[in-house]
N, C-alpha and C positions, 0 to 999 in steps of 0.2 A: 504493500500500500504506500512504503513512502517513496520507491523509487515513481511509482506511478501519480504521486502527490508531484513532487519533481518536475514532470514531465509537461502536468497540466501548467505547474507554475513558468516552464520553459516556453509552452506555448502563450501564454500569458503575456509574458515579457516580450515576444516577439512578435505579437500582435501589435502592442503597444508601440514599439519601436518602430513599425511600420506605419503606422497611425499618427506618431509624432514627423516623421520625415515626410509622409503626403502634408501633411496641416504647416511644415515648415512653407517647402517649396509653393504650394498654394498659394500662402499669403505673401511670400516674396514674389510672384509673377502677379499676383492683383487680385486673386481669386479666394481668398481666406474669407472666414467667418463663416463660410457654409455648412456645418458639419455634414451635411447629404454629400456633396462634394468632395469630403474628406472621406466618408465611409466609401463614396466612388471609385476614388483613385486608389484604395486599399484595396477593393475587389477588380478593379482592371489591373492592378500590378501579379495578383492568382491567376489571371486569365477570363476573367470576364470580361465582356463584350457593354458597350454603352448602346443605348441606343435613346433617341434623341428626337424630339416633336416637336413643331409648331404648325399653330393653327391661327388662324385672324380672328384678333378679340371680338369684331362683329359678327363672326357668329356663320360665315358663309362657309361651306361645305367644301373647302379645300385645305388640304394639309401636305405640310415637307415632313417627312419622315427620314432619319438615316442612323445609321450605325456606323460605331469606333472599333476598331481593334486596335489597341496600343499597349504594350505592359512599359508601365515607365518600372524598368528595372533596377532605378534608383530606390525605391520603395523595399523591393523584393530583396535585393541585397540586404538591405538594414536587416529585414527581417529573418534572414538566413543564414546572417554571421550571429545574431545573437540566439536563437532556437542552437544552432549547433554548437556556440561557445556555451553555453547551460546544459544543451544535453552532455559534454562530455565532462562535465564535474559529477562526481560520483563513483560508486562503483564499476566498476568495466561489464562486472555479469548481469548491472541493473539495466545496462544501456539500454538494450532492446525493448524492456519495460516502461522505460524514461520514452523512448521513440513510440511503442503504439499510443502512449498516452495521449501522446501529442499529434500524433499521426489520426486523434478522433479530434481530439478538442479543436483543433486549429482548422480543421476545413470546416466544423461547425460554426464556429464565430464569423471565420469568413463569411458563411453564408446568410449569419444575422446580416453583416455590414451591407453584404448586397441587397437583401428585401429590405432595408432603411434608405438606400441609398436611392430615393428619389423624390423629388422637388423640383422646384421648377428654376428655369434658368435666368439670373437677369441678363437683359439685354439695354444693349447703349442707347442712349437717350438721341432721339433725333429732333431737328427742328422744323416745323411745320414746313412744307412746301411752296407755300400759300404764293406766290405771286399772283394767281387770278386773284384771289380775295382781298391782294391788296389793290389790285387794277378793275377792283366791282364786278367779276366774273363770280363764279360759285366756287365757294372755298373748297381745297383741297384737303383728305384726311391727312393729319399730321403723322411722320414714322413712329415718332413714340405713344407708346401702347396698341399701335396695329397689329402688333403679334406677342402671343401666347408661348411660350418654348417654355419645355420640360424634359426631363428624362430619365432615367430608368436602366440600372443593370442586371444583367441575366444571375440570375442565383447558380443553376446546375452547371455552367463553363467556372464559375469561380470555385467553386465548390469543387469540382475536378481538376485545377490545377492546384489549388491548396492541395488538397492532397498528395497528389504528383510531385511539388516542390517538398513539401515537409518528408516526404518517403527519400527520397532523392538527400537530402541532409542528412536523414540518419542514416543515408547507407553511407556517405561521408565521413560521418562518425565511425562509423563502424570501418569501414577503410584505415581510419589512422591507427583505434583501435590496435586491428590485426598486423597492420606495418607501419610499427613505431619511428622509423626509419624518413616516411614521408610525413608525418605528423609536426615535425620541425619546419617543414618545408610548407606545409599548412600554413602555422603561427607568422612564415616569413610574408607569405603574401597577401597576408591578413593585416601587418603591420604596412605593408606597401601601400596594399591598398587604403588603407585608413591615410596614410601620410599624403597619397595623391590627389586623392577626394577633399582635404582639407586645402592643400597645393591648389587643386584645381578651383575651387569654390573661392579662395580669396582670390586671386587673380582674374576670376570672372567678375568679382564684385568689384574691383575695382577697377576693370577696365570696359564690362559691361551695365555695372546697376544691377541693384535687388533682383531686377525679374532676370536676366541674364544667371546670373547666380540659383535663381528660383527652379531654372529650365535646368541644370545642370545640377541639381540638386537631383532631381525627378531624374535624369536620363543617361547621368554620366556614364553608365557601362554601353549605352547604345553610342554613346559619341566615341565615349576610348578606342570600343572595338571599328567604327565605321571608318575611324582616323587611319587604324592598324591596317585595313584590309583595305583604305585605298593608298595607304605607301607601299604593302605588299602587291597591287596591279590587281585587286579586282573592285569593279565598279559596284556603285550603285545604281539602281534603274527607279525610275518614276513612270508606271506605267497607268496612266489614265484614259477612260473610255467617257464618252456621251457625247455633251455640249463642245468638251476642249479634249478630245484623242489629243493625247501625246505620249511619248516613253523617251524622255527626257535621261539623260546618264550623268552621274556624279563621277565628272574622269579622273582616274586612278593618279599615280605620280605627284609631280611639284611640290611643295611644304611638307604635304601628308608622309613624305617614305622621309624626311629629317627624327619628323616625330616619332616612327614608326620605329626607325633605326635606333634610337635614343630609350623609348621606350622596353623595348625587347633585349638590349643589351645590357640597362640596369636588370630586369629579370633575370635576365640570363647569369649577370654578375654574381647578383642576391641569392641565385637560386643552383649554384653550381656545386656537383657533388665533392664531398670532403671523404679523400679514402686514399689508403696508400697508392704509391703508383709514381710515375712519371706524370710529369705537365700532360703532354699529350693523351696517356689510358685516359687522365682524370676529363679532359676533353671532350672526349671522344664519348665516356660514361654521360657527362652531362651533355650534350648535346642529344644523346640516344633518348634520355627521361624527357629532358626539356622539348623535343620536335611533337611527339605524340600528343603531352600536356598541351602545349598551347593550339596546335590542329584544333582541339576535342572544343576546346574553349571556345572558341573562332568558332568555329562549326555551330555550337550548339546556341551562342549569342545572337550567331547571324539568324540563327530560324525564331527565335523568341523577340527579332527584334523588328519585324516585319509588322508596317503596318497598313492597315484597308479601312478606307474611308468608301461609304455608301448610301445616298441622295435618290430621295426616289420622292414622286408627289404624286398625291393621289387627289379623287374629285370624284365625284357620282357616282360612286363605286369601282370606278380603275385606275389602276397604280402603275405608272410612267416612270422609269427608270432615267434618271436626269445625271446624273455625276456617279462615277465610278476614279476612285484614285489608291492604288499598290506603291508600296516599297518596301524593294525586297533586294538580296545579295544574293547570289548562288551556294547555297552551302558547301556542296563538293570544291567551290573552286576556294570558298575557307578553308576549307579545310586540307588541302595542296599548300594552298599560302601557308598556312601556322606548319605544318610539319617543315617545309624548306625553310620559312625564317626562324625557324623557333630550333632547328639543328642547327643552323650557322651563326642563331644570336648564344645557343647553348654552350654551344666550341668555342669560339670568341670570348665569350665571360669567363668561360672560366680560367683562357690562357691569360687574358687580363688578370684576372684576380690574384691568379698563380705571379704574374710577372709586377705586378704592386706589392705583393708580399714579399716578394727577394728581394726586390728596393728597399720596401721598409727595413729590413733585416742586415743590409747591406747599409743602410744609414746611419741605424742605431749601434754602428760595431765602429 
């Protein structure tokens, strides 16, 4: 009973955590005080799906109707470095106890957040039209107040990736668990990452403002990886259908592979194996862990990070498909990218690291 006490209070905590980082970034981008909005972004960062209404406050018989997919995996992260830094205090034989626990509580609560999570949306204030009515024509309806918007997320999409992430942490756990070995190597890029995310967020705030900051607060693993994977040559696409068809491409190269390069070889540095041998075994071992690791990463980001925007209007009972908008990356071609960079940023760090350490050693003599 107490590792399963444990477990609840795991999930608990990392509800929370996820609920304080929607409610930060909200109110930094301009959107706080809404708590429906805050339980929103809690249940889209699981996998729920938004979907979204207006209708003309007079009352005529026409409505826009559309749906989100977006997991800001700024959310998801908070909540899944702290569920698996609490699952793994305890006993080692409780763990799996600590995990079902959480493995119910947390796609339940999730699924409160989504049936709360809707209300209606404010919209910006417009100013009347009116030039006929200042030139004695008949007045025109003013934009503010002519439309109604609301919205609304799916419970059972949230409710199945809650799950699916919290299973996926414990097996995490349970990974470091059985190879002690990689569990160091956890801790390091747990400290990385905490140190980047902070890196990254003051330098947004102060060279973009609050919402800047707000937006990156919410997205930073979708921006990190989209940076990665177009200094490694593969694109982004923007592929949209209806009113504006286009499939617009985010081109690979320029800035992106500085950052890219910079990025993957502090990892590689931070993350290079420590075992007897010559520079080069040692090499050659971290390059071998580190290609697969970052592939898998890249891979599995690029598919979680994809998002579809969909616009339809409906009228006297038929529904007109109006705006269709994708963005997506090719996983496979992630996942080619992270295995070549992620061997050559592996090998690279660690004969650096190796070749900083003879210096130091060679200074202090």
């Amino acid at each position: 009973m107490r590792e399963a006490a444990r477990g609840l209070v795991a999930a608990a905590a990392a509800l929370l955590a996820m609920t304080v980082v929607a409610a930060a970034g909200l109110a930094l981008v301009g959107a706080g005080g809404f708590s429906a909005l805050t339980a929103a972004a809690v249940a889209l960062a699981t996998g729920g799906t938004a979907e979204i209404g207006a209708v003309p406050a007079a009352g005529f018989p026409v409505a826009v109707r559309g749906s989100l997919h977006v997991l800001p995996l700024g959310i998801s992260l908070a909540g899944a470095v702290v569920l698996g830094s609490l699952l793994l205090r305890g006993r080692p034989d409780g763990l799996l106890v600590r995990g079902a626990a959480a493995a119910v509580a947390l796609p339940l609560a999730v699924g409160a957040f989504a049936a709360v999570a809707r209300g209606k949306l404010p919209l910006p204030e417009g100013a009347a039209t009116g030039g006929c009515a200042r030139s004695g024509g008949s007045p025109r309806l003013p934009l503010a107040g002519a439309l109604e918007a609301g919205f609304s997320v799916a419970v059972g999409p949230a409710v199945v990736g809650a799950l699916a992430g919290t299973l996926a942490v414990v097996g995490t756990c349970w990974a470091g668990r059985r190879f002690p070995a990689r569990a160091g190597s956890l801790r390091t890029v747990a400290w990385l990452a905490g140190g980047s995310t902070a890196l990254c967020l003051t330098l947004t705030w102060a060279f973009g403002g609050p919402a800047a900051a707000g937006a990156v607060l919410l997205f930073l693993p979708q921006l990190v990886s989209g940076v990665l994977l177009l200094g490694l040559g593969v694109p982004w696409t923007v592929g949209t259908t209806g009113l504006l068809p286009c499939a617009p491409h985010l081109p690979p190269g320029g800035p992106a592979s500085g950052v890219a390069v910079v990025l993957l070889l502090a990892f590689g540095v931070a993350l290079r194996r420590r075992r007897p041998g010559t520079p080069w075994r040692r090499a050659v071992a971290s390059a071998g862990w580190f290609a697969p690791a970052t592939g898998a990463v890249l891979a599995v980001v690029t598919l979680l990070s994809r998002v579809s925007v969909d616009v339809t209007v409906g009228a006297f009972g038929f529904s007109l498909p109006v705006f269709a908008a994708r963005l997506t990356a090719n996983p496979l071609l992630a996942l080619v990218a992270g295995l070549a960079g992620g061997a050559v940023a592996g090998f690279a760090g660690s004969l650096l690291a190796d070749g900083v350490s003879v210096s130091s050693r060679v200074w202090k003599r």
